[in-house]
N, C-alpha and C positions, 0 to 999 in steps of 0.2 A: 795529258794523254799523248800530244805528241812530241815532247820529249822523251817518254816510255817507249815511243811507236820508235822511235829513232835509234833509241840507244840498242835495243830488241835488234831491230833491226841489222846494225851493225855485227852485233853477235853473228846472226847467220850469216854475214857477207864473210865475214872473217872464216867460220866452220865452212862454210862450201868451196870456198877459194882454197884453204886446206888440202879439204879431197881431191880437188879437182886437179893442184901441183900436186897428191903425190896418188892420181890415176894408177898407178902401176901396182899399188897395194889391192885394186879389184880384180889385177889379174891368178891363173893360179898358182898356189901356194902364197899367196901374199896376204895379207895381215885381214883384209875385209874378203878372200876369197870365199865366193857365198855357197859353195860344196863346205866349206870348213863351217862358217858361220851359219848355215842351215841347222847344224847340229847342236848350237846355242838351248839352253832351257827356255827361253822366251818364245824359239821358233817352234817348241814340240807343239804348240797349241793349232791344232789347223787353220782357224778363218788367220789369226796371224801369219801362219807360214803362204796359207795361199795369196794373200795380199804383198808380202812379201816379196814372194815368186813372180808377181809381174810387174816391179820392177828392179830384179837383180840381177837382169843382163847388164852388161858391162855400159852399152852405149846408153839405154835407158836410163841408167842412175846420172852419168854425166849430165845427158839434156836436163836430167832433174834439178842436178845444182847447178847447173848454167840458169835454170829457170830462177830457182829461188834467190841464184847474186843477181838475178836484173830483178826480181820482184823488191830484194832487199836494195837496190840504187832508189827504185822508184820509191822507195818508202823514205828515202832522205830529202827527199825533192818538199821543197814547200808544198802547202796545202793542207785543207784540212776535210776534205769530200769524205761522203761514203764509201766510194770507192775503196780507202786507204786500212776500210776493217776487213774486205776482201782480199787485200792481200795480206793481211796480219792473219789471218785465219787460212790462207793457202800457206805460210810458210810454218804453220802450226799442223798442217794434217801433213805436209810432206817431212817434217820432224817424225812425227809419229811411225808416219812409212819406214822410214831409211833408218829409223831407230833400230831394228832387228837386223837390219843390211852392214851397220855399221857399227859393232858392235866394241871394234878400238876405235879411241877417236872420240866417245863422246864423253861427256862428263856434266858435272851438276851447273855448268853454264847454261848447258844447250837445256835442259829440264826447266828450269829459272824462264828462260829466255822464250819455252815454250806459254808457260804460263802468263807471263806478261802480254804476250799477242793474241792468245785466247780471250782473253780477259777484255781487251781494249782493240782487238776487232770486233766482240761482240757489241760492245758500247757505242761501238762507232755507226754500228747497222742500225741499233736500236734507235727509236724514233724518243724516245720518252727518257725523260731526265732525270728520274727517280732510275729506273733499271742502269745508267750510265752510272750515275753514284753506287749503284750497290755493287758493279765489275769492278769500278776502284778502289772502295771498299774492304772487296774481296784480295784483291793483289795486297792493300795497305796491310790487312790484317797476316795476310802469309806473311810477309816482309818480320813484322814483331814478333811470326813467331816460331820461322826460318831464326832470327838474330839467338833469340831466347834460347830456343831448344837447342842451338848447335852453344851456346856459352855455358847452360849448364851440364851436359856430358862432357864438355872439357872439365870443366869446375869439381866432377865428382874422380877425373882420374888425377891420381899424385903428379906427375909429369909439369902438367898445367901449373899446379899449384905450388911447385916447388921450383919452377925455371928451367926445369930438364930438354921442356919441350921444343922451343925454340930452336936452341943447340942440335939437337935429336934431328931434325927438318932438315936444317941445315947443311946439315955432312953427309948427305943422302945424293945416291947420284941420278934418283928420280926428279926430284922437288927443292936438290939442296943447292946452294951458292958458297962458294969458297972464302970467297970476301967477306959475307955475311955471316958465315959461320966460326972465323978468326977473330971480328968484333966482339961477338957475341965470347969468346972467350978472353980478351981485353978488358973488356967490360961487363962483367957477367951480372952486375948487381941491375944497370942500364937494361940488357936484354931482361932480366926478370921483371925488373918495373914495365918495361913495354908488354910482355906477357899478360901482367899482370891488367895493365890498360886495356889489351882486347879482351881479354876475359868480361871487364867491369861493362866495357862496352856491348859486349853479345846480351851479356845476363839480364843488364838493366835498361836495353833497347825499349822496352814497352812503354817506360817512362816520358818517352818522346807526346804521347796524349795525356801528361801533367802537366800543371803552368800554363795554358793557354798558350802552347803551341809555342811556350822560351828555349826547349831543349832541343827543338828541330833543328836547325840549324847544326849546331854543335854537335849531335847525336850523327847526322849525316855527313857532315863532314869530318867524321872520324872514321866511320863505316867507308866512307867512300877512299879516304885516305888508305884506308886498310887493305881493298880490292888493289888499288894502284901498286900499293906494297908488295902485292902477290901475282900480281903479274908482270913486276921487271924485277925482284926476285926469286920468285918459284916457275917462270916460266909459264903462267898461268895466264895469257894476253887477257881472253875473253872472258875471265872475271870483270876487267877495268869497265866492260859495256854491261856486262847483264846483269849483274846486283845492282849498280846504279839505278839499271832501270826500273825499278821496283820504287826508289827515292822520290821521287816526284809524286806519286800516289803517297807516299806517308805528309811529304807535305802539305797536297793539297784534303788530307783529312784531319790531321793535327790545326789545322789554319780555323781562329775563333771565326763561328758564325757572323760575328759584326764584319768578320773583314767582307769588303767587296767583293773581290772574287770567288770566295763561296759563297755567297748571299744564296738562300734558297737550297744549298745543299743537302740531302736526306739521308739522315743521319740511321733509319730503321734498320739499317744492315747489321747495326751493331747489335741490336737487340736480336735481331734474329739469329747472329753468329752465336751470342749467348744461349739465347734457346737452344739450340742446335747441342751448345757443349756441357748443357745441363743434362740432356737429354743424352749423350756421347756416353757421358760419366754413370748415369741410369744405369744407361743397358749394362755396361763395364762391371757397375758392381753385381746387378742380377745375375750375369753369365758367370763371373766369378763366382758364387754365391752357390751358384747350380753345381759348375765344376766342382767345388769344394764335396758338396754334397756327396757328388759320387764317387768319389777318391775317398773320402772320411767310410763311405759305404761298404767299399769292399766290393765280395763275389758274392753270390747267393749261400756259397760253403766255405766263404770266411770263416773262423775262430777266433776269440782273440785268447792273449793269455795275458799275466799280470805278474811280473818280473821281483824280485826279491829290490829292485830300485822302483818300483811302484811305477814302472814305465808299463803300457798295454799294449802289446805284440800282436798285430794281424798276420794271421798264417793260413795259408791254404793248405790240406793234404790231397793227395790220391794214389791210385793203383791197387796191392791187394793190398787188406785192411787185415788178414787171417794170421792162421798159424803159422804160417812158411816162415823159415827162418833166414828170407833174402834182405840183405842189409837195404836200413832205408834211407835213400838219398836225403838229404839235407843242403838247400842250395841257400849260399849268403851271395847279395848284391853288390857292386861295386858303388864308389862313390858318386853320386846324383844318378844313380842307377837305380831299379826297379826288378821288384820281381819278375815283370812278365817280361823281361829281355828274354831269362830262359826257358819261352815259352815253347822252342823248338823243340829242345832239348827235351823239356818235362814232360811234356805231349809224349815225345816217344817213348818214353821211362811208363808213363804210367798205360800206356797203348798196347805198348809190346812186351810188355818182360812181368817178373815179379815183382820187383820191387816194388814197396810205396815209397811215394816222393813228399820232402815237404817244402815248400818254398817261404817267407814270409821277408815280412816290411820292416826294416829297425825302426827304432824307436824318430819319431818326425816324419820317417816316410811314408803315403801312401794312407790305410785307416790306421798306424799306430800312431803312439800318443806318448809323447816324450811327459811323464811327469814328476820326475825327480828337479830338484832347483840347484843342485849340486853342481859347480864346474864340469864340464865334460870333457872325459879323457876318453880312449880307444877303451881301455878296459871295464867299461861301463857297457860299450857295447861287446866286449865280448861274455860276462857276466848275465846279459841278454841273453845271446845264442848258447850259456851253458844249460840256462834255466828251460830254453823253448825244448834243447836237444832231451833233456831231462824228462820234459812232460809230453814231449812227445813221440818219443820212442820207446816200444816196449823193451823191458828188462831181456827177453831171451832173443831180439834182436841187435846188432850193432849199425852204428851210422858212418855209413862215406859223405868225407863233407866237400862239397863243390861249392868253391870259392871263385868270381872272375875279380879281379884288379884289386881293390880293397879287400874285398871279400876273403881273397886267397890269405891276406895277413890277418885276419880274424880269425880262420879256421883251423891256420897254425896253431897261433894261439889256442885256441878253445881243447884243442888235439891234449894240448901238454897236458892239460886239469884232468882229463876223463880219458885217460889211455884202452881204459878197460869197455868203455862202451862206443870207440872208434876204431872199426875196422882199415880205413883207409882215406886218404886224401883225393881230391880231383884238383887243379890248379890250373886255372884257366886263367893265361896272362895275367899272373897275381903281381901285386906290387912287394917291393922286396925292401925291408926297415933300412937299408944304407943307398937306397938309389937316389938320395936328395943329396949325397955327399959322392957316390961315384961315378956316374952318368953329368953329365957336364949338360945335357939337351933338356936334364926331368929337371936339374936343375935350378937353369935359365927358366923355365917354362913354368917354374910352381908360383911366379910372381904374377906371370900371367892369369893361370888358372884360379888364383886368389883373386884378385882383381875382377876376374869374369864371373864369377859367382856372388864376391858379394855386389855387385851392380845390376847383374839378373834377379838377386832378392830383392835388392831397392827396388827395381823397375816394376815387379811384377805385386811385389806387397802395394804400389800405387795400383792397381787393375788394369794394368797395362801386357795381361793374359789374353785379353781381348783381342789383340793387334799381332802375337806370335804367331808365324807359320808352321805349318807341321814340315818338321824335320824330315829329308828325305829317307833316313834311316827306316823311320816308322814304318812307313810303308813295305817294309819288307817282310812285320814282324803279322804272325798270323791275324786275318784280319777282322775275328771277335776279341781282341786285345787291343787294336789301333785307339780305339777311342778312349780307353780306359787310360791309357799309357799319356797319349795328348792331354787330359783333363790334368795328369799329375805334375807334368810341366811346365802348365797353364798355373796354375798354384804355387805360393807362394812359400809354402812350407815344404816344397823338396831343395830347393834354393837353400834354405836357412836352413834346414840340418845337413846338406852338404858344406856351407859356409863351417858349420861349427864343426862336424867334424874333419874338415882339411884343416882348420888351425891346429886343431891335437895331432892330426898326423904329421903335419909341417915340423913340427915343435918336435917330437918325438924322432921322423927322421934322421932328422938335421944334428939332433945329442945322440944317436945310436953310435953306440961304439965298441960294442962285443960281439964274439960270434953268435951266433943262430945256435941254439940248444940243437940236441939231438932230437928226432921225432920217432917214437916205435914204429908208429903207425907206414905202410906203403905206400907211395906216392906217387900220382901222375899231372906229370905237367904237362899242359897242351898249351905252346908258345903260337900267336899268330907270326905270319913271316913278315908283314911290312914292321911289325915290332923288334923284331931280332934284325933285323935289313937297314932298318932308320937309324939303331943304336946298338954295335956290338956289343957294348960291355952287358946291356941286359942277357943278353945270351950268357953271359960270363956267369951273371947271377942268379940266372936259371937252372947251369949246372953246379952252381955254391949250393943254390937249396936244396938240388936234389938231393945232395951228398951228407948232408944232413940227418935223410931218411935209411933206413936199413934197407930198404928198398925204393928205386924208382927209376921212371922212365918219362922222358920228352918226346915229343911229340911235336911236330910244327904241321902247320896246318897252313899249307900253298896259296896265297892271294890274300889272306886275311890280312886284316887290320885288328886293330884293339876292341873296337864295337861290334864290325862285322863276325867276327868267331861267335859271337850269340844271333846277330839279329838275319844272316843269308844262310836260308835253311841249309844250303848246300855245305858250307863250313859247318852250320850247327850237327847233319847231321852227321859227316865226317867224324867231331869231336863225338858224337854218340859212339859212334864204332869203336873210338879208341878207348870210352870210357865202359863199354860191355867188354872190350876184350882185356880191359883193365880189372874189373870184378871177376870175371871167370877165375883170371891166371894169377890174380895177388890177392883177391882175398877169400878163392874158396867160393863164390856164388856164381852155382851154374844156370840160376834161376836167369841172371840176364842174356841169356847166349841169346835166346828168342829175340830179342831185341835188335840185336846185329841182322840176325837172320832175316826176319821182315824187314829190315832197313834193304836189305842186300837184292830180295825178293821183288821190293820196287823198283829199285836200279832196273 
């Protein structure tokens, strides 16, 4: 306990001394000034921001870490009093405080370093032997599973496993070293084998409570070797104290019962950390379970239909249902996309105008039901949206089909088969079959987005749905859809048919190599601006598509991004406007003017 209490300690001497030489970062415009950092997502919480508020004057915070570097001297001072969990727990609530004060500047030492002093100030107050074992307990067991969990997220990205990573750190002018980074190209087989060591090291940390307590040693004196490594290489000092500090609790819990110095030690914490993670796991799969439930359920006016590939298609329609012959929307989703993005959209469609709309779920997402066994290629789904547009539109009316991102290249597609029962296109930041080979940023970036999906599948196929936060997107989107939308991304299975299908679009991308056919059909594209702004050649390929069609027109749409063009009513219903005044003037239906009209009428 107190070499934890020491080593802790140090951490904080080290962070407050920090602040305290570079003071002038509190003044304003500086890095911690608390006009700038009030505006933090941690600070919108009020009892946080008001706690906050009284101490982010400039002199208050100083005396505060003046306080905590004499509270952190006195905690290097011999002794072993109760006193000494009094101040391990003062420099743990003034962490806490200055936490939202200082929003550069900290990092997962200081979080480490808090836990440790919670833990073994409370042990220190406590009278009773048993509650002193189950605070070190509790640090021992973060420790194995701090190592663990940070070795196997390395372990599942390629980087790690193939030696990239090192190198990659290294040439970096946040975290990188020059010296270390020239090694590492000298000797590349050397730096992969050491990769490869702290990988073996994080993963297989729990192994320390094998053997009667043989791997300790060894197991910590690689770990601690490791912090040393990264903090006169990476610039990183106060690793060297505060993972450390955690070390001595695995010791003294890994240490046989026979030995003397734990004679008597109460081993119960372990069983109770068990229960706890039997019981973790419980809930995890019941909320999943539930979640799934209501995703597989649908809306109350769900449909399904059942695809010429024996896939089953959830669709919702609305609007008028009758004779009019106002063409009916037909909306396809983008990729890990959902119907009810276009819920701005279709709201106004079927609110205000004549139109009916029909929105639905491909095959995987949402309640449809992928059940062909076949390899999956794009034209499976588009073979989907020919059959749905088929069964659900009638014969004496035609479909405009509204595509966002993916979607927009399915809807091409489906255009070319059924010329004769498509009136017109909508094309909401559609993705375009050569921008993996012209665009230099979709690129770079489709490795990424590979990588992020299939590790959100792994993650979430474990029940680890449980633990996602709701996206701040969500929250934009109207708010009898928020929960439905959350539930589908809590699930596992909009992961994995996005996983499947970005492989076929990757694939197919990447070998496109002909022009874009011609389309009868009239087109409107509505581009968001940070899309066309972040990457011109899209704009490029915005006007290739257009020109495609015998008719169309672009549109951009001011302050968007790629999401928000559907989810900020404001842009969605902008695009509304342009897409009534795209039905009036190209395909002949005056039935949607009203549409625009009421939109204009709330303005």
């Amino acid at each position: 306990m107190g070499i934890s209490e020491r080593l802790s300690a140090l951490t904080i001497l080290s962070s407050s001394l920090e602040y305290l030489h570079q003071h002038k970062q509190m003044d304003p415009g500086g890095l911690n000034d608390w006009e700038i950092m009030k505006e933090a997502p941690e600070a919108k919480n009020l009892t946080i921001r008001r706690i906050t508020e009284a101490v982010s004057g400039k002199k208050v915070t100083v005396a505060l870490h003046a306080a905590r570097a004499a509270v952190s001297v006195g905690l290097l001072l011999p002794g072993n009093s109760r006193w000494r969990g009094a101040g391990s727990l003062f420099l743990t609530a003034s962490t806490s405080v200055l936490q939202t004060r200082h929003r550069y500047g900290t990092d997962g030492s200081d979080q480490v370093a808090n836990l440790v002093q919670t833990a073994t100030g409370l042990a220190r107050l406590s009278k009773s032997s048993q509650a002193k074992d189950a605070f070190l307990w509790y640090v021992a067991l973060q420790t194995s599973l701090a190592y663990a969990a940070s070795g196997w997220v390395k372990l599942l990205g390629d980087k790690w496993r193939d030696g990239s990573a090192l190198p990659g750190v290294m040439r970096t002018r946040t975290y990188g070293f020059e010296s270390a980074y020239r090694l590492t190209q000298r000797y590349p087989r050397t730096a992969k084998y050491l990769q490869h060591g702290v990988l073996a090291m994080e993963c297989l940390f729990p192994v320390v409570y094998l053997a009667g307590g043989k791997m300790t040693r060894p197991m910590l004196a690689a770990a601690g070797s490791f912090h040393v490594a990264n903090g006169f290489v990476m610039g990183l000092g106060r690793f060297m104290t505060a993972f450390p500090a955690m070390h001595p609790t695995v010791a003294y819990t890994t240490a046989p019962k026979t030995h003397p110095l734990v004679a008597g030690r109460d081993d119960r914490a372990v069983k109770a950390a068990a229960l706890l993670l039997a019981g973790g796991i419980a809930v995890s799969v019941a909320v999943a379970a539930q979640r799934r439930a209501v995703v597989r359920e649908g809306w109350p006016t769900s449909r399904k239909l059942v695809t010429r590939h024996g896939n089953e298609l959830m669709y919702e329609t609305g609007g008028r249902d009758d004779r009019t012959d106002a063409p009916v929307l037909v909306f396809c989703a983008g990729l890990t996309s959902t119907s009810e993005h276009f819920a701005w959209i279709t709201e106004q469609f079927v609110n205000d105008s004549d139109n009916a709309v029909v929105s639905y779920a491909r095959a995987g997402y949402a309640g449809s039901l992928r059940r062909t066994n076949a390899p999956f290629v794009l034209d499976e789904s588009v073979d989907d949206l020919e059959d749905l547009i088929r069964a659900t539109v009638p014969e004496h009316r035609k479909a405009v089909l509204v595509g966002h991102s993916l979607g927009g290249e399915l809807i091409r597609r489906v255009s070319a088969r059924i010329p004769d029962r498509v009136a017109g296109l909508v094309y909401l930041d559609p993705s375009h079959p050569a921008q993996l080979q012209r665009s230099e940023g979709q690129s770079d970036g489709a490795k990424d987005l590979s990588d992020n999906i299939t590790l959100a599948a792994r993650y979430v196929s474990l029940g680890t749905g449980i633990l996602m936060s709701r996206p701040g997107w969500l929250s934009r989107l109207p708010a009898n859809y928020q929960d439905k939308v959350f539930a589908q991304y809590t699930d596992a299975r909009i992961w994995k048919a996005g996983k499947r299908e970005w492989e076929a679009v990757e694939k197919e991308f990447r070998s496109f190599d002909g022009d874009i056919p011609q389309v009868e059909a009239p087109a409107l594209i509505v581009a968001a601006q940070q899309t066309v702004d972040q990457d011109p050649e899209q704009l490029l390929m915005y006007n290739e598509l257009a020109r495609v069609h015998q008719r169309a027109d672009i549109k951009v749409i001011e302050g968007a991004d790629h999401d928000s063009l559907l989810t900020n009513v404001l842009f969605a219903h902008k695009t509304v406007q342009h897409m009534t005044d795209f039905l009036k003037n190209s395909t002949g239906d005056e039935h949607g003017e009203s549409a625009a009209d009421e939109q204009g009428a709330q303005r």
